[in-house]
Every structure is written in C-alpha cells, then in structure tokens.
N, C-alpha and C positions, 0 to 999 in steps of 0.2 A: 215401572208404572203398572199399576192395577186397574181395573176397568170391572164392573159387576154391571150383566144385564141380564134384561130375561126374557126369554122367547114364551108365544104360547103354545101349550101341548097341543099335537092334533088328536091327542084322544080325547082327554078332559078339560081341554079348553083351558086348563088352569096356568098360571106363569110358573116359569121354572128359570130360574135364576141359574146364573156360571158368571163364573171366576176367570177371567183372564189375567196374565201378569206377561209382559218384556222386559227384561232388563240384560244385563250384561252375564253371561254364563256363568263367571265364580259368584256374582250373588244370586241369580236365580238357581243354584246348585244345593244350594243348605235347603232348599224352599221343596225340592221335590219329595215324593216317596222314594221312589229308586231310580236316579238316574242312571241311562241306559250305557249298556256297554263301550267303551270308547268316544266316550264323552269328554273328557279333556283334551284326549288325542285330538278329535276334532276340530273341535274350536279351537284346540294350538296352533294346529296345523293350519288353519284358514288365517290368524290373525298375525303366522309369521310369513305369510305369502301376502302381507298388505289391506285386508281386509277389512271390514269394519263387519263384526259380528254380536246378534242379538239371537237370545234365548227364549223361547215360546211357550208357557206352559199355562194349563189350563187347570179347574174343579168343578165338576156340579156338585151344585147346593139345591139341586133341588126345588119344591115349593117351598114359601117361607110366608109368614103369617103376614098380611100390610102391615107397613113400615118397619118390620125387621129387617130391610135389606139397608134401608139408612143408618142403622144405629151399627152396622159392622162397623169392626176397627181393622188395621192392617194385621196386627196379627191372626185374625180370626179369614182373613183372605187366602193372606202367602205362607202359608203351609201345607202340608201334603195335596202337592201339587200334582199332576202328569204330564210330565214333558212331551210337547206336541213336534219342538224341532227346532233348526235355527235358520236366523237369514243370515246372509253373508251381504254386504254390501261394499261394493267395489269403487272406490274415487279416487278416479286418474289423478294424477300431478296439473297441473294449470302447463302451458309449454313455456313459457316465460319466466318460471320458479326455479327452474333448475339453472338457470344462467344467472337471475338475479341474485342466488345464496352464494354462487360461486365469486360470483364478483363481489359481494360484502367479505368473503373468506381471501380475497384478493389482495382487499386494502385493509389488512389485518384489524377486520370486526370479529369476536368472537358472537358465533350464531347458537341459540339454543334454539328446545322446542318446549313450550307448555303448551301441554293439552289432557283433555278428559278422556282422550280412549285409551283404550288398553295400551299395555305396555309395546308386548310384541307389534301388535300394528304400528304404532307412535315410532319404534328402533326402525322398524323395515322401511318408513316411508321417510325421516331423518337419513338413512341411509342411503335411499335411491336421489336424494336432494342433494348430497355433501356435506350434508350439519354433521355426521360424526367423522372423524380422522385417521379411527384405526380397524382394524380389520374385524375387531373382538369388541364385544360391548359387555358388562358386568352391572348387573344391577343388583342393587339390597333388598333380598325378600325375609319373610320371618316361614320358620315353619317347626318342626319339633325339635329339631337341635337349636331353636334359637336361631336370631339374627346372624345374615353373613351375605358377604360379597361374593355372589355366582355369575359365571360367564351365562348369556344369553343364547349361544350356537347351539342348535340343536346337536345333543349330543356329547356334548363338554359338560363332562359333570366332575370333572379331577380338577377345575379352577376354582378356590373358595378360599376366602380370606374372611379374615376378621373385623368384625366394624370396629372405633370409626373409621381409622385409615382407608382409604377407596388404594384398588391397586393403580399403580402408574401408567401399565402400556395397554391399558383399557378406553373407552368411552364408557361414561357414565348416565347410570338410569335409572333416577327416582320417582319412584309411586307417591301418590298423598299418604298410604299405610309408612311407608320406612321415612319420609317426612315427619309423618307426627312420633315414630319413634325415634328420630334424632335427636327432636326435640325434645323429647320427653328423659333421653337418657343420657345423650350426649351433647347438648344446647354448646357446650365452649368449641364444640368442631364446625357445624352446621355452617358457620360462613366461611370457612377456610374451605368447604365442601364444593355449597350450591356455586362458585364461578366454574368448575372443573367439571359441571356436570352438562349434558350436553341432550339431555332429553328429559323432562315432566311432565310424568302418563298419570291418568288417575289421578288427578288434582283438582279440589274444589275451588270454586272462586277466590275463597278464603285466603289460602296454600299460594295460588298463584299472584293474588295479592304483598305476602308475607313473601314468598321469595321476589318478589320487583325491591320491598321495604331493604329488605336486608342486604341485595345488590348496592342498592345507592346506598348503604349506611356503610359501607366497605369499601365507599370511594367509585364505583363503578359509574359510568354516563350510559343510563337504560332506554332505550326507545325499543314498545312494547307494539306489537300487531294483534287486531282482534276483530271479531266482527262479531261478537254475539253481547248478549247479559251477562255471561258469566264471566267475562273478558271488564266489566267495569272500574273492578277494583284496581286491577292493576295499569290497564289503563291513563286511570285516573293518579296514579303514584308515580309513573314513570315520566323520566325527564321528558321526553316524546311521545305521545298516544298516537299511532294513528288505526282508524277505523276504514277496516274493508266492506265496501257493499258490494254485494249482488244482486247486480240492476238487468234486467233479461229483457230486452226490447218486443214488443207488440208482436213485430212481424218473425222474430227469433222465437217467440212461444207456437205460433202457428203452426211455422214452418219449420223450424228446426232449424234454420239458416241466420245469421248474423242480421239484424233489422238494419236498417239505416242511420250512420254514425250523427250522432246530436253533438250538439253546442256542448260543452265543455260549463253547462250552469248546473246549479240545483235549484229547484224551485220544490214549495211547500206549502199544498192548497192550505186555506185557512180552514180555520175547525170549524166541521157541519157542513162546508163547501163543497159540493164535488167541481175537479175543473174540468170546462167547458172546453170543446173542439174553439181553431178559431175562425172557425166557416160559422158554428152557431153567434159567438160573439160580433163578428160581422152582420150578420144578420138583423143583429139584437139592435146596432145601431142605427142602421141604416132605414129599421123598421122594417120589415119584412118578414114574412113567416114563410114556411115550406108549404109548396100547395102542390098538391099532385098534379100533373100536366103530361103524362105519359111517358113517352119517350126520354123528353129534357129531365122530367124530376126522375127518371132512373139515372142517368147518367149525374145529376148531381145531389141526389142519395151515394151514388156511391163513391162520390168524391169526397163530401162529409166525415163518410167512415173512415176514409185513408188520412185524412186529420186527425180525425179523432185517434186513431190507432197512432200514427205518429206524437202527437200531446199526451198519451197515456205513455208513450215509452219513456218520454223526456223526464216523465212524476217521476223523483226519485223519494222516496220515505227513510227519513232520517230516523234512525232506532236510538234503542242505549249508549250503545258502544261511539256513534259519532255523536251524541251529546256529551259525554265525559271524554273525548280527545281533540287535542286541539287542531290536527288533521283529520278527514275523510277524504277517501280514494274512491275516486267511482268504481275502478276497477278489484276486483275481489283477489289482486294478485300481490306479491310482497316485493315487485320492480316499485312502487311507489316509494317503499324505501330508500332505494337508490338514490330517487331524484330528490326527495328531499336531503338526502345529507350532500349531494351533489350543491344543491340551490346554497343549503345552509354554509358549505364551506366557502364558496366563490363570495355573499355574502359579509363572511366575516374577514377573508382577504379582502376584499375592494375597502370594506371599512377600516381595515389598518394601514391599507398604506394609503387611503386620503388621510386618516390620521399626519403620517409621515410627510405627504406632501403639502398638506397646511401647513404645519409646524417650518417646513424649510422654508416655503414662500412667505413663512408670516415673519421668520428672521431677515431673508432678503430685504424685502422690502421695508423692513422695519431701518435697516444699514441706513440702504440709498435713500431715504427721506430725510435722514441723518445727515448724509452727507449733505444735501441739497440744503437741509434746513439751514447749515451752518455759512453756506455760502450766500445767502439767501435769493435761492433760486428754486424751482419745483416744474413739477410735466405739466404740459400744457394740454387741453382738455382733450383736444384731438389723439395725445399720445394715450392720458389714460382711459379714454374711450376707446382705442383700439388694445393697451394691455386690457381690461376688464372683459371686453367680446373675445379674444382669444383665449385668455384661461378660462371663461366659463365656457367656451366649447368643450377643451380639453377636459373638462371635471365633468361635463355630462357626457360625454362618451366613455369615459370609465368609468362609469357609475350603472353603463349600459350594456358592460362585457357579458358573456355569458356562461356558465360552465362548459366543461370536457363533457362528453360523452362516457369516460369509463373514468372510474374513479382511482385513486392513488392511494398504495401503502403508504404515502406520509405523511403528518398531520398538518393543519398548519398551527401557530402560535395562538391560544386561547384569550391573549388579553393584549391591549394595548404595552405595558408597564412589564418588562421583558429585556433582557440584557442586549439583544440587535436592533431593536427599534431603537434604543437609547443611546446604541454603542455608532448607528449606522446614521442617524440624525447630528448627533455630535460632529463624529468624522468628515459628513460630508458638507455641514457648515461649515467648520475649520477650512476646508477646499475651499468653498464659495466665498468665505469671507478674506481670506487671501490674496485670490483672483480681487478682488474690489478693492481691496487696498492696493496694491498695486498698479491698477488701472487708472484710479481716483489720482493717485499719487504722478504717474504718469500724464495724467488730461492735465494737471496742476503745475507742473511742468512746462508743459505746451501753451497754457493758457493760464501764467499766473493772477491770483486774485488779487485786487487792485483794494485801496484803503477805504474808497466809501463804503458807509456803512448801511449793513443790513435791514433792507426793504420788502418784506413780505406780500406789501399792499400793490407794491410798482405791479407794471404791466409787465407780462411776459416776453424775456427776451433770449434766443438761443443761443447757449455756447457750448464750448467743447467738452466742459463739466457735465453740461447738463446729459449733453447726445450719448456722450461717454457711460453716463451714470443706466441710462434708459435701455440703451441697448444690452452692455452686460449684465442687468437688472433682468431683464425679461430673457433674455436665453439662458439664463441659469433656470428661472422659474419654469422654463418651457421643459428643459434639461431634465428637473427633476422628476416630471411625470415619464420621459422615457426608461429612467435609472431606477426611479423605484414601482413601475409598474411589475406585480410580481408573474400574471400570467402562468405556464405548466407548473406544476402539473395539476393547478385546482381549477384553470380559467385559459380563454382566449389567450393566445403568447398576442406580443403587439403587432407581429405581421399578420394575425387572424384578426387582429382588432381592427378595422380598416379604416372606419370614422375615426378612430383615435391618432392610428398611423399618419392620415392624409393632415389630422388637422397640426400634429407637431410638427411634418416636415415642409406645410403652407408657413407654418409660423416662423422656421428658421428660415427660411426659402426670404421669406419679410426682411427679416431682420439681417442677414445678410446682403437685401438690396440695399437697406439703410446704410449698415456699416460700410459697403464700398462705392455710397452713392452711384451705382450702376444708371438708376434712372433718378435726374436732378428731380424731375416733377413732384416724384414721389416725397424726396427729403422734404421739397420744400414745403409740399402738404400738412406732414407731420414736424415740422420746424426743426429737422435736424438738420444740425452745421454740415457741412462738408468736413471730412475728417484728411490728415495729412496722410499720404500712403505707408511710411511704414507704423504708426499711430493704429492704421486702420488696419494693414494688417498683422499686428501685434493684438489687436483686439479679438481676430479670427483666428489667431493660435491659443491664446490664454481661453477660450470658449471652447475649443477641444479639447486641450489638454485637461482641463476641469471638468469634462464632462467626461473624458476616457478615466481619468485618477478618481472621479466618485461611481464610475459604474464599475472599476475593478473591486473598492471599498466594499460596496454596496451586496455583490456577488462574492465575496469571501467572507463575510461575516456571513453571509444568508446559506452558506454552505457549511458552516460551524454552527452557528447558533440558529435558523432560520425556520425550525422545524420542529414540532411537538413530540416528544421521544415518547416510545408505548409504556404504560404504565402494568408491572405483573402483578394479578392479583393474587 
C-alpha cells in the first residue's frame, strides 16, 4: 500500500510531499534503491519464528506544482525507495485451536490452511497447530534453475525434486506464484496435487476460490473457515461456509478483561439507526427525560452507561464473510467446526433410523389391521389412544437426543438407500412378521373364529384375537426403537438418553401388566381379555426372543455394513 502526503516546510512554508509504501518484503524489495545488508536474512528469520512481517519504505518528492501530486500513478511512487525498516507482528494461537484441529485430525478430517501470508509464517503456525504431519515441509518456488520442490528447514538445501510430482515423506506448500505456475504448465497434475497439500500461503481470493472449485470437482466434501473479504469466494463455493467474527465486548476493550457473557443472539441495528441503551428506550416510553437532580441523577447517569456499554457489546456487525456463509460463529475460533459437524452428524443419524423405525412400525401395523380386518374385529379407542400417546412419546425423545462431546473416526451412512438399512428393515420384519403369525395362529387356536359373518359397524367387543394381536403389535413397535436406536459413537447411547429409556421401559412395564393381567382394573379399562397362562406366557417369551434375534440382526449388519468408509483422494 502507498500513501503520498505532505507536510509544510518550516522554512518556506511550502508543501513538500513523501512517499510512503508497506507491503510485504519480497515485494517491497524490487521497489528500493539498495536494500540493506541482511535483508532477507531478517525477515526469514522473523517469518520462520511465526511472525507476521511488513516492509517500510519511504521517498521525498519534494515540492510539486498543485495538483501534480493527484495525477501520480504507482509507478512513478514505488520506485527508488529507502528502506526505513520492518515491523514484526506477533499473533498467539486462540488456546482452544490447537485442540479443535487435533480433534478434526482425530476423526480422520484432512485439515489444510489457506491464507495470504507468507509462506514461512503460514508452515510455522500450521505446525504449532498439527495441520502438518511430518517433520519436513517442501514447497515449489521458481528461481534461476527453474521451478522445483525445496525442503523449507532452515538449512536443507540438498532436498529438491522436480515438479510436478510433490515428494511423498514431506508436507506440502503452495504460494499463489507456484499456483499460477501449475496451472499454467502442468493443469493435468493440479488436482491429484491440491488434496496432499497441507498449507496455501500467498493466495488471492481468486486461488483460494479455484482451489475450494477444484476440491469438490475431485469428489471432496469442503467446509471452508473465514472471517474476512477475501475469504468470500470460497466460502461461497464450499459445501459448508462458516464465518468467524471478532466481537470484543465493551468492558473487554476498556479493561483488557473478558466483558460480560451475552445471550447467545445477533442483532442488527437498521440502517441510519444507532441502538439505543434500554434505560434510554424505558425512558422513551414511560415519558420521561433525564433531569439533573444531584446526587440521584449521578447515580443513575451512571447506570445508563453500564447499559449502554452492555447493548453496544451485544451489537454484533455482520460483514462479507457471514453474508456468503451459511454459518456464523460469534467466536473467532475453528472449535465452531467441531460442533457443527458434531450437530450435523447426530442429525443425519436420528433421521435414518426414524427413517428405519417408521418403515418397521408402518409394516407392523399395517399386518395386525390385517389380521383384525379379516376377522372383523379392530382396537378399541382407549387401546389406540394409548398406542398413539406412547409412540409419540418415544419419537420425540429421539428426536431430542443430543451429540457426544468428542467426535468419531467413523462415518456414518450418507443416504437413506444403502445395503443395511435395506438388509436390516428386511431381516427384522421377517422376525416380527413370524412372531405374529404365530401368535395370531395360536390366539385362533384358543379362541376359534365362529361362521358369522364380518361386521365392521358392530360395536366393540374383546377377545383373545384382538388382546393377542394389540399387545404383540405394540411391543414389537416399542422394541424397535430400542434395537434401532443407533447412539455411540455419533449420539447419546439409550442409557444416556433417559426420557427415551424411561418412556420404553413405562411402555413394556404396561404391556406386560396387560399381558399377565397383573392388575384386573387395568385390563378391564383398556378391554383386554384375560389371557390363559401358558398363552400369556408364551406371549412373554415370543417378545424376547424377537427382540434379542432383531437386536443381534440389527448389531451385525451395523458392524459390516453400518459405517461410511473413507474415501482416498
């Protein structure tokens, strides 16, 4: 960046214009007359010890006629410069970044880094995080022999290899320079390249656009972190954007100390609006104005302020970077990641295996209506007002599970349509539909059906058919949310799930009173027969045993097939 002002002489009163320029030291380097001895050394040295370093130089120009200082171009600026110095600028790690990258390198994410500073600083600080792997980092520079792959350790100058191949037992480091020469020379490598490479320094928005494009054209599932402008493009291209802000609370810019933790909102004055304290909005309504009164109006002057400074922390300003993604973070750290692919997996598990447990309830009960139809018999209101209230317990509490705290190297399964959802719905209908033939077969037995003929309209009447068809009807349906609730390692297991737990084993707890008519009152409430005891208990072992042969089912396909295998790019 260039800047031209001009001070006045104290001699002659006249302006005398200068040249300043900052930029980065390899490009403010062509710009000087002679830059000073141990100039590269320098700034090497500072930008491999983690730095962020800028270059200083200045020109006088002198008086200059009015309005010749407007009509400069940059060329006639950033030339024969005198290098004034540099700054070094120092930015710690966030302490929450170096756990968060570990743990995505955990659950087998490959982590990279795009960014605009230099190389050297972008390796050192990659490094002190765990985005790189091995000991050795190699990057492609160009210089008089031509393009080549050099180790980045100070010191290692016998590592050099030939582009495009990248060496193997390295980490890899490309600048937007050896970027636009891939492209330029070798376009058919560039994406067998960019997934192996594990840091991009020196990249325009452009570059870190085109590498987001060219990850997802290779198959890759990209979720992109940014917090600036120049972070839009890619942002905006990748599967996941999310946006970092740095929001510094009222009483944290005063004092240097953390302000006071707010609500978890964002709010966004309207344009031309400043927001108001909500001592002044009180005020506003109530009708009142601030009137001096000595004592009282100092004390509630300075309670106003402590509003106000509170309501100005809360303002958070939304930039570029959270308009083009479709997450923001209030916090400016990269644990945001976590939780969302945390949220997003538990998500897509609870949605597959309701998937799974519709499908099985919605065959169940499709049977036993069946059966019922045929005899012409059906539940009576009180039965299906208490099946309805108990499965819809059970589907809102699994709906309400929550993730794990640390994430898992395994995937889980991307789609509904999938060889164990298919293989594991099958298999454990076959069970259930077994269990009910049998049973059905058995009540029929006990309680043969008699020659008049089928009444729909009649009035409700119980028998051994019906009590029979209801009870293992509903503990199979209950069954299958224990067997296919998936829980570790992406969710609550069911002994952490504790609404879910209580309200399955209320529900067998039930239906057990029913099936042994324990307490007559009950049966007779809900219009079930009294069942014959070994009847009833032949009922209580076909309900286990179907529910231990589909939770073995359930757990050996889900241990073969149950799992998103990683994909090499």
């Amino acid at each position: 960046m260039s800047v031209v002002f001009s001070q006045e002489s104290p001699s002659s009163h006249d302006l005398v214009y200068t040249v300043a320029v900052k930029g980065a030291p390899e490009v403010v380097k062509p710009m000087l007359v002679a830059p000073p001895r141990g100039y590269d050394v320098i700034y090497t040295r500072l930008t491999r010890q983690g730095a962020r370093v800028l270059a200083l130089a200045s020109r006088r120009l002198g008086p200059l006629p009015a309005g010749r200082a407007r009509q400069l171009t940059r060329s006639d600026t950033e030339s024969g410069l005198q290098f004034v110095g540099f700054i070094a600028i120092s930015c710690p790690m966030k302490p929450d970044s170096l756990s968060a990258v570990r743990e995505l390198k955990t659950a087998s994410h490959r982590v990279a880094m795009i960014t605009g500073d230099n190389a050297l600083t972008a390796c050192h600080v990659a490094r002190e995080l765990g985005v790189t792997n091995w000991e050795r980092t190699a990057w492609l520079v160009g210089g008089t022999g031509g393009w080549r792959w050099e180790s980045m350790e100070e010191g290692d100058t016998s590592s050099c290899f030939t582009p495009p191949s990248p060496p193997s037992d390295y980490d890899l480091c490309l600048t937007g320079d050896s970027l636009t020469y891939l492209e330029t020379h070798h376009p058919s490598h560039v994406d067998a390249i960019l997934p192996k490479v594990s840091v991009f320094a020196r990249t325009a928005p452009k570059q870190k656009e085109m590498v987001v494009t060219r990850l997802r054209a290779r198959g890759c599932v990209v979720l992109m972190c940014g917090d600036g402008t120049n972070d839009v493009g890619a942002l905006k291209h990748a599967h996941v954007g999310v946006a970092l802000l740095s929001v510094v609370s009222a009483t944290a810019r005063k004092t240097g100390k953390p302000g006071k933790k707010q609500p978890e909102t964002t709010r966004v004055p309207a344009a031309g609006n400043k927001p108001r304290s909500r001592a002044a909005r009180n005020l506003e309504i109530n009708g009142l104005t601030q009137r001096p009164t000595g004592r009282g109006s100092a004390q509630l002057s300075g309670l106003m302020k402590e509003l106000e400074a509170e309501d100005a922390a809360s303002v958070v300003r939304l930039g570029d970077a959270s308009i083009a993604s479709p997450f923001t973070s209030k916090k400016p750290s990269v644990e945001s990641v976590c939780h969302i692919i945390k949220q997003g997996r538990c998500t897509l598990v609870t949605t597959l295996q309701m998937f799974k447990i519709l499908a099985l309830n919605a065959l169940i009960f499709a049977y036993s209506q069946s059966v019922l139809y045929l005899d012409g018999i059906k539940f009576n209101d009180a039965q299906a007002t208490l099946q309805g209230l108990l499965l819809a317990g059970c589907f809102l509490f699994v709906s309400r599970c929550k993730p794990l705290v640390s994430l898992s190297p395994r995937r889980p399964l991307p789609d509904i349509f999938n060889a164990y959802t298919l293989l594991t719905v099958a298999a454990q209908f076959a069970v259930h539909f077994s269990s009910l033939i049998h049973l059905v077969d058995r009540a029929h037995q006990l309680d043969p059906k008699g020659d008049e003929p089928v009444d729909l309209e009649a009035e409700f009447e119980p028998n051994l058919v019906n009590s029979t068809v209801y009870i293992i009807a509903m503990s199979m349906q209950v069954a299958t949310f224990a067997v296919n609730y998936k829980g570790h390692p992406f969710m609550q297991s069911l002994t952490e799930n504790k609404p879910l737990l209580y309200s399955i084993l209320g529900t067998l707890l039930a239906l057990l009173l029913l099936a042994t008519s324990a307490v007559p009152e009950f049966n007779e409430y809900f219009q079930i027969v009294e069942f014959p005891a070994e009847h009833s208990f032949e009922i209580v072992q076909v309900v286990v045993a179907d529910f231990i042969i589909c939770l073995a089912i359930d757990r050996s396909l889900d241990w073969f097939l149950g799992y998103a295998k990683l994909r090499s790019y």
